[in-house]
PAMARNU-130606 format. One record per residue (C-alpha): x negated, y negated, z; chain. Coordinates in nm, 3 decimals, always signed. Each point is the difference from the previous one (the first is absolute). Layout:
BEGIN
{{X Y Z} "A"}
...
//
This chain:
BEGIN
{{-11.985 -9.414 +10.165} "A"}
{{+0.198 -0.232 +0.230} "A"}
{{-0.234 -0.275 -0.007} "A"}
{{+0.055 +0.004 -0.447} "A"}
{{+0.319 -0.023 +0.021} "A"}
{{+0.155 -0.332 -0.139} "A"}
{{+0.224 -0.097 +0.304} "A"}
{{-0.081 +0.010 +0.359} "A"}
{{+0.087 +0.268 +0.242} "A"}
{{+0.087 -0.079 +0.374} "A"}
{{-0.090 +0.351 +0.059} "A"}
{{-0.207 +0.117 -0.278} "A"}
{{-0.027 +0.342 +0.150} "A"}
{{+0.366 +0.078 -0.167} "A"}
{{-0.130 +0.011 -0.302} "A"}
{{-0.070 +0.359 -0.134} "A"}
{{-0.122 +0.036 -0.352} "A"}
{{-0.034 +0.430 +0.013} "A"}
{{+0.255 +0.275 -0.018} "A"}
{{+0.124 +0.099 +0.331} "A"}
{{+0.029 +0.393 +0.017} "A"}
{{-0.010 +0.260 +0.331} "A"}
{{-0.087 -0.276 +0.195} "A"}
{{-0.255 -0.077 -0.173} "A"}
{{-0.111 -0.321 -0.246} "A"}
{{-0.129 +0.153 -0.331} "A"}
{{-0.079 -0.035 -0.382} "A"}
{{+0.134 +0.156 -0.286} "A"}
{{-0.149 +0.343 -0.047} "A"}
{{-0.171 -0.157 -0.324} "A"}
{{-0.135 -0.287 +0.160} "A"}
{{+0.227 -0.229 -0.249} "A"}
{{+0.166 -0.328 +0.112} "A"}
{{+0.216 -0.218 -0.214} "A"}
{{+0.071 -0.390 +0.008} "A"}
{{+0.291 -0.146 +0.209} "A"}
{{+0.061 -0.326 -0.212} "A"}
{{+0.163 -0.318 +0.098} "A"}
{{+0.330 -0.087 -0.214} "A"}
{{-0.013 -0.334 +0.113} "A"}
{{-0.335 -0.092 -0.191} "A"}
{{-0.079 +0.362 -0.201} "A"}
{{-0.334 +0.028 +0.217} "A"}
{{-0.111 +0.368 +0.185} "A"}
{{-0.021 -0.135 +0.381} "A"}
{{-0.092 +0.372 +0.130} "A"}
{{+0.030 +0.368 -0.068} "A"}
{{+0.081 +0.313 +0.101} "A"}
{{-0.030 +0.439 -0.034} "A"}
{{+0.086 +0.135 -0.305} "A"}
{{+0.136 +0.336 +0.129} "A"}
{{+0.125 +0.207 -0.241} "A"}
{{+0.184 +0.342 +0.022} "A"}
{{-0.349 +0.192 +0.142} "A"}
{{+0.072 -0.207 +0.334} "A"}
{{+0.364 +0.114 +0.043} "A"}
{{-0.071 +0.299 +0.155} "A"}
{{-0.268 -0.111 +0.277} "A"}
{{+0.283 -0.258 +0.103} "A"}
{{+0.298 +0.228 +0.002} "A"}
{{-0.170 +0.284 +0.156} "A"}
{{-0.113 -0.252 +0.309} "A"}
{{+0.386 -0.139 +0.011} "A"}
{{+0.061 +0.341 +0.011} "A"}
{{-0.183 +0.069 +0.305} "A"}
{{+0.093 -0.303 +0.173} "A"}
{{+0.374 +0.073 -0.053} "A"}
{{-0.002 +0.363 +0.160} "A"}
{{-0.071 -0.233 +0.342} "A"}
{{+0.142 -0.268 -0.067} "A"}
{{+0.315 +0.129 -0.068} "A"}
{{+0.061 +0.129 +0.392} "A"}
{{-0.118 -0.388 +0.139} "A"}
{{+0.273 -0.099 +0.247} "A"}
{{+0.190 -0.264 -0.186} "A"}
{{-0.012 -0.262 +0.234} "A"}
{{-0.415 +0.019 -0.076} "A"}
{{+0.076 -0.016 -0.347} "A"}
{{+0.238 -0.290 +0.046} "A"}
{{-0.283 -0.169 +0.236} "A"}
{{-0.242 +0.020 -0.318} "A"}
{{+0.223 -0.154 -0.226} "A"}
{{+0.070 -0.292 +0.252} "A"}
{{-0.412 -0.072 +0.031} "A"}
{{-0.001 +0.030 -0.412} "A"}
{{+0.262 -0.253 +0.012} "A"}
{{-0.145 -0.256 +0.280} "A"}
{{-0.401 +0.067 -0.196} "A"}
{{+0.201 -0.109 -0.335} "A"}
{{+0.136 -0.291 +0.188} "A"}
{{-0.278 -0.088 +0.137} "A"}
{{-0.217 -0.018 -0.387} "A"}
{{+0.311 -0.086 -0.197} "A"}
{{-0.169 -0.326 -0.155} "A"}
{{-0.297 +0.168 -0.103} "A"}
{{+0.210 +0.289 -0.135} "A"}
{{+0.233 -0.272 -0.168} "A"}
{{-0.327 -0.136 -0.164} "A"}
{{-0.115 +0.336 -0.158} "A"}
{{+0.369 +0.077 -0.105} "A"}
{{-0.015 -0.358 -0.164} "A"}
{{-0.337 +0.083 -0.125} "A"}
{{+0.142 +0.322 -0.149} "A"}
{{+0.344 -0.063 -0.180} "A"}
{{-0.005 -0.416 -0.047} "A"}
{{+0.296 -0.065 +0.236} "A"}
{{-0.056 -0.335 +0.173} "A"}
{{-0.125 +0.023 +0.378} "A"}
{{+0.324 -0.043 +0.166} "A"}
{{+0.153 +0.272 -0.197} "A"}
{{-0.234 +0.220 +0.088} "A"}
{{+0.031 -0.051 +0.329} "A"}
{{+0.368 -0.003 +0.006} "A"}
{{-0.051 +0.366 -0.149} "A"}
{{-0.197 +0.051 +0.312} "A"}
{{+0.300 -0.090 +0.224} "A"}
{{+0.254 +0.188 -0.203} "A"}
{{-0.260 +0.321 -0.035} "A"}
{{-0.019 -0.018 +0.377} "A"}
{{+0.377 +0.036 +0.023} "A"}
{{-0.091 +0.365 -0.064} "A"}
{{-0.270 +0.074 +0.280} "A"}
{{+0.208 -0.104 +0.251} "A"}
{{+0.340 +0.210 -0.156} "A"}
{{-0.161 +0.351 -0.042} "A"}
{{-0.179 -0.067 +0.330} "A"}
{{+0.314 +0.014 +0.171} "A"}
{{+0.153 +0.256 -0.236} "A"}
{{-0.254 +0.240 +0.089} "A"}
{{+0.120 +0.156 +0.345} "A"}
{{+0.369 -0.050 -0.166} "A"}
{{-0.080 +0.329 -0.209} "A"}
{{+0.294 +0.244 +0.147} "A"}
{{+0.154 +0.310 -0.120} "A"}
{{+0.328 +0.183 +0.088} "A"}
{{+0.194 +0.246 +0.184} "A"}
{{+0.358 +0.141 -0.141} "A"}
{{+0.243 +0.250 +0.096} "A"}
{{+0.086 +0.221 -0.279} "A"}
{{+0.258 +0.226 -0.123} "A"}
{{-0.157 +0.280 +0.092} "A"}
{{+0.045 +0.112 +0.330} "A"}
{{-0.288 -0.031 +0.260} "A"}
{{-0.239 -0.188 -0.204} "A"}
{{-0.170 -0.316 +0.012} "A"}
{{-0.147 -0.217 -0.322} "A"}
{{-0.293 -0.178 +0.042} "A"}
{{-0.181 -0.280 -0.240} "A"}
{{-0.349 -0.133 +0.097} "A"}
{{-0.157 -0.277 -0.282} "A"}
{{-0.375 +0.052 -0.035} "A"}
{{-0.245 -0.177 -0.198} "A"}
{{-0.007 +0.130 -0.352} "A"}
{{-0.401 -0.047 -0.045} "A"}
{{-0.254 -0.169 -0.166} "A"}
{{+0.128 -0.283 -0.207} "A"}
{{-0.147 -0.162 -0.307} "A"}
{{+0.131 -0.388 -0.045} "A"}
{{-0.074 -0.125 -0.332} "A"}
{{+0.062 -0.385 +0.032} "A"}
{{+0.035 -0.288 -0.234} "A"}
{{-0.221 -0.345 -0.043} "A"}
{{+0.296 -0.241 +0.056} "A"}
{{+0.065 +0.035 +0.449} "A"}
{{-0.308 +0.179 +0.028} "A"}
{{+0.040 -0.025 +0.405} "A"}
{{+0.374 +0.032 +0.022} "A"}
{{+0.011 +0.297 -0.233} "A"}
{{-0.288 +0.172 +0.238} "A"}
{{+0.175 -0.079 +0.314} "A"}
{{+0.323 +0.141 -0.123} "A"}
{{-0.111 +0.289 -0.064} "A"}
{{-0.277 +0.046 +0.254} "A"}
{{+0.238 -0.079 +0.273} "A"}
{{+0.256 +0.238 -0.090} "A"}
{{-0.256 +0.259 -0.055} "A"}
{{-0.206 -0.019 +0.316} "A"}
{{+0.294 -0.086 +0.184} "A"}
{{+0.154 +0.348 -0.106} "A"}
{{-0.321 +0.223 +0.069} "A"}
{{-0.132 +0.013 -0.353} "A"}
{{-0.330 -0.081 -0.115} "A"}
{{-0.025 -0.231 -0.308} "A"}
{{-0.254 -0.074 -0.274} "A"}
{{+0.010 -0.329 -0.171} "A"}
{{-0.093 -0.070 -0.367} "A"}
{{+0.010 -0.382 -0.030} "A"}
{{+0.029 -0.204 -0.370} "A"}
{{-0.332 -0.044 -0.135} "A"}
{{+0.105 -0.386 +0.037} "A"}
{{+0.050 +0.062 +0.365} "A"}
{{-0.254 +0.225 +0.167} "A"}
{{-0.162 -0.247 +0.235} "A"}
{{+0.342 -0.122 +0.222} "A"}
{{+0.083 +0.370 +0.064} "A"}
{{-0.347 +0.068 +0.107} "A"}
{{+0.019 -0.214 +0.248} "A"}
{{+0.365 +0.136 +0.151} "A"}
{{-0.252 +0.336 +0.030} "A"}
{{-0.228 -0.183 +0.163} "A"}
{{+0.187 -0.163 +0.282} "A"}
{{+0.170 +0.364 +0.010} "A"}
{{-0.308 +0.144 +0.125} "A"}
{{+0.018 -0.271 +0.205} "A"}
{{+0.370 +0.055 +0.149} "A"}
{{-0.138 +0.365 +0.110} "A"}
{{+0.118 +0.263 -0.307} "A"}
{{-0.210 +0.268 -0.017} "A"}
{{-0.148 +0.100 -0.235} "A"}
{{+0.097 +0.074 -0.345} "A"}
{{+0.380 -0.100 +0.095} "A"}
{{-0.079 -0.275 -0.205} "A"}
{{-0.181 -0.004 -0.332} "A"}
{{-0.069 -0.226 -0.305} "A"}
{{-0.088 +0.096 -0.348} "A"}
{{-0.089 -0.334 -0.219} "A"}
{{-0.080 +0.111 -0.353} "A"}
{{-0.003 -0.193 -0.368} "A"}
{{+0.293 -0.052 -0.258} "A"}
{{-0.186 +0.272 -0.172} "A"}
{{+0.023 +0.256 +0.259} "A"}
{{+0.327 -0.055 +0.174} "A"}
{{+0.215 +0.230 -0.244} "A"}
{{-0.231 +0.297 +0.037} "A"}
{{-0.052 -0.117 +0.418} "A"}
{{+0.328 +0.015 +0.012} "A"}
{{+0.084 +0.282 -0.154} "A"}
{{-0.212 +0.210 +0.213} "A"}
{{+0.142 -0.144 +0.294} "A"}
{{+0.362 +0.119 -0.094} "A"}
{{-0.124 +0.333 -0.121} "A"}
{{-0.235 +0.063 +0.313} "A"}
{{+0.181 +0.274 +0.228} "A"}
{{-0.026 -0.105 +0.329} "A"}
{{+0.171 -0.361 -0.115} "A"}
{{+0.346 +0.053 +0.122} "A"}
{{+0.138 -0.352 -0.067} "A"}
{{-0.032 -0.257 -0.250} "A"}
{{+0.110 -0.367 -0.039} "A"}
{{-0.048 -0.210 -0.285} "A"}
{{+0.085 -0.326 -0.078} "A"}
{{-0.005 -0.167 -0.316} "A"}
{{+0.094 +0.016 -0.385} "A"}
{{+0.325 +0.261 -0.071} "A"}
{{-0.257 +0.141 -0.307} "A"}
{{-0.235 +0.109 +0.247} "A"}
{{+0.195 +0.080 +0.259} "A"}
{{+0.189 +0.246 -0.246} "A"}
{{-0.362 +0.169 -0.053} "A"}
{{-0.038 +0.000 +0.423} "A"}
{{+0.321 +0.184 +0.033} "A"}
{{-0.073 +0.253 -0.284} "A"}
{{-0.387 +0.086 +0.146} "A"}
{{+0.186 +0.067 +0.419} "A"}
{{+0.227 +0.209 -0.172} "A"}
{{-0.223 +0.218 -0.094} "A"}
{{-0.077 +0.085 +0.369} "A"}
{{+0.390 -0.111 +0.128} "A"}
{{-0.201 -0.276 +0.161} "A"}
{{+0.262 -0.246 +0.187} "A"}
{{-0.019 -0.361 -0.193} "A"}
{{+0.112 -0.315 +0.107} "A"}
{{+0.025 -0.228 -0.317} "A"}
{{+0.033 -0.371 -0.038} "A"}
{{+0.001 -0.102 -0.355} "A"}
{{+0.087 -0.303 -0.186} "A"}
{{+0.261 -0.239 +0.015} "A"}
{{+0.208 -0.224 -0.249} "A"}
{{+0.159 -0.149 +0.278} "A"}
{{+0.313 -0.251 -0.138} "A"}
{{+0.045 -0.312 +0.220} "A"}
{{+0.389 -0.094 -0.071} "A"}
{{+0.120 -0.377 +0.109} "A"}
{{+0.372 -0.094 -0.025} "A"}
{{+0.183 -0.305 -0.070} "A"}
{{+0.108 +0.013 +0.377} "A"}
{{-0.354 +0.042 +0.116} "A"}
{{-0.211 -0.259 +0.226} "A"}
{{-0.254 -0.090 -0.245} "A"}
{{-0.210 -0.120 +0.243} "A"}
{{-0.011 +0.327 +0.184} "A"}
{{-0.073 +0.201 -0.327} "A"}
{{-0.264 -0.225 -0.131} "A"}
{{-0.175 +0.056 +0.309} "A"}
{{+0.039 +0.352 -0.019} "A"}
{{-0.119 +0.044 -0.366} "A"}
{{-0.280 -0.242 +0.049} "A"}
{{-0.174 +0.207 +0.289} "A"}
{{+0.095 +0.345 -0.195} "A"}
{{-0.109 -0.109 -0.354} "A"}
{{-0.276 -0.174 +0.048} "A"}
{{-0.203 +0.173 +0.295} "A"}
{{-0.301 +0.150 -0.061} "A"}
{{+0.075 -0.144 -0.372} "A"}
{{+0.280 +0.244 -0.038} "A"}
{{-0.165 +0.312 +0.053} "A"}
{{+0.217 +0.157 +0.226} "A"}
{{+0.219 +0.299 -0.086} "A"}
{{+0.316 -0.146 +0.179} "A"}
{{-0.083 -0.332 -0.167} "A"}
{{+0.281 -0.162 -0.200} "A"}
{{-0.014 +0.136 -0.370} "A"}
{{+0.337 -0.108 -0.180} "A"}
{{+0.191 -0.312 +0.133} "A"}
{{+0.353 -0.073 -0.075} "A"}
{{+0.169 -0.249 +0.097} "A"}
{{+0.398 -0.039 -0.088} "A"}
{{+0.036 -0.316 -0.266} "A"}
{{+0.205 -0.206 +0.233} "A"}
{{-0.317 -0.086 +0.213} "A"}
{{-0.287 +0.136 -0.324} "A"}
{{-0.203 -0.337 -0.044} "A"}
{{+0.071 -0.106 +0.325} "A"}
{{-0.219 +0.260 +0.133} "A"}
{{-0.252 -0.005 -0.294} "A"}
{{-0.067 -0.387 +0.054} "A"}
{{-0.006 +0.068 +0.369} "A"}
{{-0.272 +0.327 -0.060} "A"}
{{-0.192 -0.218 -0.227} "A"}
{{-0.045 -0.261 +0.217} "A"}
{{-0.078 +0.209 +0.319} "A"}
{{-0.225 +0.186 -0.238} "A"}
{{-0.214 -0.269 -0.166} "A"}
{{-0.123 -0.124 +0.382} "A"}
{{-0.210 +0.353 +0.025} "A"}
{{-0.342 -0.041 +0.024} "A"}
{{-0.188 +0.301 -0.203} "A"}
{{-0.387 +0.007 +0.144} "A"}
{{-0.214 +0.255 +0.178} "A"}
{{+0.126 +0.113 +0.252} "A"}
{{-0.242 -0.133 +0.274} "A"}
{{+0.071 -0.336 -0.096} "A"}
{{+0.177 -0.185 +0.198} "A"}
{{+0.366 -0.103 -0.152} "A"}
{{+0.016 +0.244 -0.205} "A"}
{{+0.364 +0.170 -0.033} "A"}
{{-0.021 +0.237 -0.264} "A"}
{{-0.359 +0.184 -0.073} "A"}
{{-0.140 +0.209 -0.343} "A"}
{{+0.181 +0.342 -0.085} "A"}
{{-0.209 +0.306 +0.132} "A"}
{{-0.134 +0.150 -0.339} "A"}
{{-0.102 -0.125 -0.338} "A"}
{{+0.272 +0.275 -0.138} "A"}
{{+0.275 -0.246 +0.180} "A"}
{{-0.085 -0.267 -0.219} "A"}
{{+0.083 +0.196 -0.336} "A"}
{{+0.304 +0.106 +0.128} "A"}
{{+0.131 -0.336 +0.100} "A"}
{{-0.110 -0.115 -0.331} "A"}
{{+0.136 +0.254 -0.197} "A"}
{{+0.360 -0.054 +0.170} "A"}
{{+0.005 -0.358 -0.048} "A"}
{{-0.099 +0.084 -0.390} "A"}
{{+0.284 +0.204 -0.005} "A"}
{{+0.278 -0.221 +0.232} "A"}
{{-0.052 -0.302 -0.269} "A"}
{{+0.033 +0.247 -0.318} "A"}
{{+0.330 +0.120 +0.143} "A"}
{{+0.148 -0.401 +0.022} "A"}
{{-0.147 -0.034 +0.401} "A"}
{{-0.094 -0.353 +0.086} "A"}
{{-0.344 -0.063 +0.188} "A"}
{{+0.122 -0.309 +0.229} "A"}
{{-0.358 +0.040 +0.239} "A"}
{{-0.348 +0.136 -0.049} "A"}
{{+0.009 +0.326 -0.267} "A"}
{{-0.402 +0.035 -0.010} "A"}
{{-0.303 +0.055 +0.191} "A"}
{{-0.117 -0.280 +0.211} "A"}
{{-0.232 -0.211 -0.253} "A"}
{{-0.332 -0.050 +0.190} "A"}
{{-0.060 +0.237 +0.229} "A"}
{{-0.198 +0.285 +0.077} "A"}
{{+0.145 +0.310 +0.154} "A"}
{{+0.374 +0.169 -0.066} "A"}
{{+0.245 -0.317 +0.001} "A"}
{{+0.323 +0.040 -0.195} "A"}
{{+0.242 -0.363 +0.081} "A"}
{{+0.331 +0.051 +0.122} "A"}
{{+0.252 +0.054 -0.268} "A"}
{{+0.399 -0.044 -0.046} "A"}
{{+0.162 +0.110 -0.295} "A"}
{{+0.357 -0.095 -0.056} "A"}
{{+0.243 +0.167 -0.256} "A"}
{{-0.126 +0.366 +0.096} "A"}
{{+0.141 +0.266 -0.188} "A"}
{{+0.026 +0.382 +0.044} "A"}
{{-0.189 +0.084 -0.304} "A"}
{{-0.340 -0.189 +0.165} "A"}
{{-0.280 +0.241 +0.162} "A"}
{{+0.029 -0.197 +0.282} "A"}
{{+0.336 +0.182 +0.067} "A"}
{{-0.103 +0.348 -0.026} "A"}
{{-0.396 -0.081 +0.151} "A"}
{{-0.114 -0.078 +0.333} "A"}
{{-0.164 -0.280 -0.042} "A"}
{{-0.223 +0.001 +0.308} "A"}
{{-0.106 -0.359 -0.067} "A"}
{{+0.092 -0.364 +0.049} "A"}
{{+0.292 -0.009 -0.315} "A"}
{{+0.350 -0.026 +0.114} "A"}
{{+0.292 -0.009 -0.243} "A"}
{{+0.364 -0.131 +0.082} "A"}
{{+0.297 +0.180 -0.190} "A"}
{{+0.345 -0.131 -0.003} "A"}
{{+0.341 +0.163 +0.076} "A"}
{{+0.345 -0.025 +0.004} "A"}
{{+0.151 +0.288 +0.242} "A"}
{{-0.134 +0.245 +0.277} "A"}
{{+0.158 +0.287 -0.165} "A"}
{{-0.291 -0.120 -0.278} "A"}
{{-0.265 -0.064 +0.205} "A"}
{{+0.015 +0.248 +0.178} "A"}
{{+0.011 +0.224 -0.273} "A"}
{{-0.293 -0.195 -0.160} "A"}
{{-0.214 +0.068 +0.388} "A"}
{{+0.062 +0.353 +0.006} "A"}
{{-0.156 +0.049 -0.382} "A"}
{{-0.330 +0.085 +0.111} "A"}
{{-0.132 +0.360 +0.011} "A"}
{{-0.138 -0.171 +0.351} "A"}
{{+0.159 -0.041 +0.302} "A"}
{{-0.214 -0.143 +0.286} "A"}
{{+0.186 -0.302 +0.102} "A"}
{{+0.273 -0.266 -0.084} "A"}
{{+0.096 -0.361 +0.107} "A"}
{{+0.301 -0.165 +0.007} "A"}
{{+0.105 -0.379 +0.178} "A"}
{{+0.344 -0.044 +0.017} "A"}
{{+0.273 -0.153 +0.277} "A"}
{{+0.266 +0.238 -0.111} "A"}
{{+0.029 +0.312 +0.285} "A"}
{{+0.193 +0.191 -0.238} "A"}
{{-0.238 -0.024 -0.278} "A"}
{{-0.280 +0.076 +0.263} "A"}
{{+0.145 +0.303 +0.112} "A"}
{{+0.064 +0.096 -0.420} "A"}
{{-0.332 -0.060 -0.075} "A"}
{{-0.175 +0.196 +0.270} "A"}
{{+0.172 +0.296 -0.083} "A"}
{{-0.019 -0.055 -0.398} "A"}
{{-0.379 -0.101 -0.025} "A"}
{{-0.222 +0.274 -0.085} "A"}
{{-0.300 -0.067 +0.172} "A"}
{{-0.101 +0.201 +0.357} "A"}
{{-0.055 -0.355 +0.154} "A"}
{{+0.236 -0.315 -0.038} "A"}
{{-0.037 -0.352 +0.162} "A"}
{{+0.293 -0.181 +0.068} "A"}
{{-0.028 -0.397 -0.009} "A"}
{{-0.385 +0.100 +0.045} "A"}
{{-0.296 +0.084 -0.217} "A"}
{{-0.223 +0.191 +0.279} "A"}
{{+0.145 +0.317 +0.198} "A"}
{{-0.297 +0.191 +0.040} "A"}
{{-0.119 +0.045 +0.377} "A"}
{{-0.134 +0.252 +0.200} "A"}
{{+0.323 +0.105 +0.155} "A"}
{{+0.204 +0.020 -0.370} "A"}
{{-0.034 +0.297 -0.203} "A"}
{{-0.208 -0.084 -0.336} "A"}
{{+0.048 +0.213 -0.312} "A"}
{{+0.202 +0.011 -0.358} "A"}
{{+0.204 +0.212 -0.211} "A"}
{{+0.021 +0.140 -0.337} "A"}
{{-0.391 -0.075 -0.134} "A"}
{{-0.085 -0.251 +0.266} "A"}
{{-0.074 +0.368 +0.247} "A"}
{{+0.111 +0.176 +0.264} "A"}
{{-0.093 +0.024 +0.356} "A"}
{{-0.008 -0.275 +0.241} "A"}
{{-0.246 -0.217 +0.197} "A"}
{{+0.077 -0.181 +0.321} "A"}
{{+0.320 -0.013 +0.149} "A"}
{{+0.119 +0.242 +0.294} "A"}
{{-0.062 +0.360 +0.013} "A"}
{{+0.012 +0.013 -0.409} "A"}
{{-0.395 -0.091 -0.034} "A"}
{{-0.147 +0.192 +0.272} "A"}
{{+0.266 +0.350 -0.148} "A"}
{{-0.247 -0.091 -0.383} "A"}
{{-0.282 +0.165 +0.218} "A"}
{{+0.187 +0.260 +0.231} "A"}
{{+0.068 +0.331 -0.047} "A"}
{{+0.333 +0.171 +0.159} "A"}
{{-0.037 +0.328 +0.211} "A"}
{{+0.303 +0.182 +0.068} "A"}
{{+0.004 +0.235 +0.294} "A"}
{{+0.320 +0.249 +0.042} "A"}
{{-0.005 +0.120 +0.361} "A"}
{{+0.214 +0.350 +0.109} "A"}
{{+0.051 +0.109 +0.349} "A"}
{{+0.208 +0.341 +0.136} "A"}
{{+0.266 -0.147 +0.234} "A"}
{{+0.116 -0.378 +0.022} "A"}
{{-0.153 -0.352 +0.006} "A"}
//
């Protein structure tokens, strides 16, 4: 299949086009495959196993297996595995950049700056891995010792979204191997190929087998896939990332069976600049959030506003910056922004820029699909005059539209930020400490940048509040506790310690 593919490989043996299960590379049960299209020119490029919920069990029952051994591996082996995952990724990350490109549109240095952020994670939960400890306390009671030992909770099901297809994996994978648990990966049906070949090179790193598995399956059969993932028994643990509306349904199937859930939903992340910002700095903030991946990010910036005193100051300066991004495939060279990931983007995009300019909003740049060419391309658009009443307030837009609001105070804008049923993240560039110091405690959001427009990193805890989830990924001890389990031992003796 290598040798079809429509961009070269410098080691085409990365490439894996089956399901990886027990070890094993396999088809669907049914023998079904289904298309894995290119967004940047609408064409299938390659395919993959249709599983459907008859292969859950097969894959759970060998995770299973693999966890009631791999659970007692010293952690320093454990930690050694990760570290060869890591160097093998390393070592392929171009050709793993090209499939990701291949796969969600994102221009090639994008996806290979995912690559270098994704690896962030590798190396984190490598280390965090023999820096599992419990406790010993004296308590009231006479004579007695308490104990606490953290053990791996089990075998964990990862359900993962199209848009960071490798740094969503790794985040998860690393905490979860890391910790002891076994983990079973259901990739987007966009998506299937990149993930396939983390499994591969994790054969590679020394895993055994079934520690690792992948289950690629269609639109069609991911809600009943799914579903029989979170309903299966012996899945202990599942993390999902992606829309709030499904991850509501996730959370309502685990608890059924108490399952622990790690959630990370949506985000209508506000991005607020004040008249005693640096311009400058927030441009270039809002310019890599927004328009990465052609804003299909769930931290991306959703609602601008910008105080009046500095308002079309900063929309002259965005529209300027903005109208110098090149919009191409993403394998050509010079391009800066590539096509949105599904043909359901573009209908959204449209349908909020229908609705900004019935509500008053003015469309100062782009406002339509990109006129002569093939694939998923939606140009970048600024609307000015945005009002609360638009959809593009109360929507994530998941798509290259941005929309600048204007306002007087902070006691109203950040009144205006926090009225969002979401609360993933919030961004705010301003020179006054005071204010800063407000505004991080006042923001309702479970991540804030200050005077920057990118926090996330291995080594800082990532997860919302209120609809955006709960649970966190990365960061110190909090990611790795998502897939431990806390023993407590109480210890009694006859005569004195």
């Amino acid at each position: 299949m290598a040798s079809k593919l429509p961009f070269e490989l410098k080691n085409p043996a990365v490439f894996k086009d089956k399901s990886y299960v027990g070890g094993n590379w396999v088809e669907a049960k049914s023998g079904k495959r289904f298309d894995v299209v290119d967004p940047g020119n609408g064409k299938v490029w390659a395919s993959a196993p249709d599983n459907n919920a008859d292969d859950v069990d097969v894959a759970v029952k060998a995770a299973y297996t693999a966890f009631q051994s791999y659970k007692k591996v010293n952690p320093r082996t454990r930690a050694q595995w990760l570290l060869k995952w890591d160097a093998l990724i390393r070592e392929n990350r171009d050709d793993i950049a090209h499939i990701v490109t291949y796969e969600t549109g994102k221009p090639l240095a994008e996806s290979q700056g995912e690559l270098d952020y994704a690896l962030g994670f590798t190396w984190w939960f490598a280390g965090e891995a023999e820096r599992i400890t419990g406790t010993i306390q004296t308590p009231s009671a006479p004579g007695r010792r308490v104990f606490t030992v953290k053990q791996p909770v089990g075998v964990a099901a990862a359900l993962v979204p199209w848009n960071f297809p490798i740094a969503m994996i790794l985040r998860k994978a690393g905490a979860a191997l890391a910790a002891g648990c076994t983990m079973i990966v259901k990739p987007s049906p966009e998506t299937p190929l990149s993930v396939l070949a983390l499994a591969n090179l994790a054969e590679q790193a020394g895993f055994p087998k079934g520690v690792f598995s992948v289950l690629t399956t269609s639109l069609e059969n991911t809600p009943p896939l799914s579903e029989a993932l979170c309903r299966h028994p012996l899945i202990k643990k599942v993390t999902f990332t992606g829309s709030t509306r499904v991850g509501k349904l996730v959370a309502k199937l685990c608890s059924d069976g108490l399952k622990k859930v790690t959630l990370e939903l949506g985000g209508n992340c506000p991005f607020l600049i004040f008249d005693d910002a640096d311009l400058n700095q927030a441009l270039d903030a809002l310019m890599a959030l927004k328009w990465r991946h052609a804003g299909q990010a769930c931290i991306t910036a959703n609602r601008v506003y910008v105080q009046k005193g500095v308002y079309d100051k900063f929309a002259e300066l965005l529209k300027e910056r903005t109208s110098k991004l090149v919009v191409g495939h993403g394998a050509e060279k010079g391009t800066t922004m590539g096509p949105v990931t599904t043909p359901r983007s573009l209908d959204k995009a449209a349908n909020q820029v229908a609705d900004a300019k019935k509500h008053g909003g003015q469309v100062v740049l782009g406002g339509g699909k990109v006129a002569g060419k093939s694939g998923y391309f939606f140009e970048p658009t600024i609307i000015l005059g945005a009002k609360k009443e638009m959809l593009i307030t109360e929507e994530e837009t998941f798509a290259p539209v941005l929309a600048l609001y204007s306002f007087d105070t902070e006691e109203e804008v950040v009144e205006a930020a926090n009225n969002t049923s979401m609360g993933l993240a919030s961004y705010f560039f301003t020179k006054n400490v005071d204010r800063t110091w407000r505004l991080l405690e006042n923001l309702e959001a479970g991540m804030i940048g200050m005077n920057t427009g990118n926090a996330s990193a291995a080594e800082s805890p990532f997860g919302g509040i209120k609809e955006s989830g709960y649970g966190k990924e990365s960061g110190k001890d909090v990611a790795i506790n998502e897939y431990l389990i806390t023993k407590t031992g109480t210890l009694t003796l006859d005569g004195h310690f």
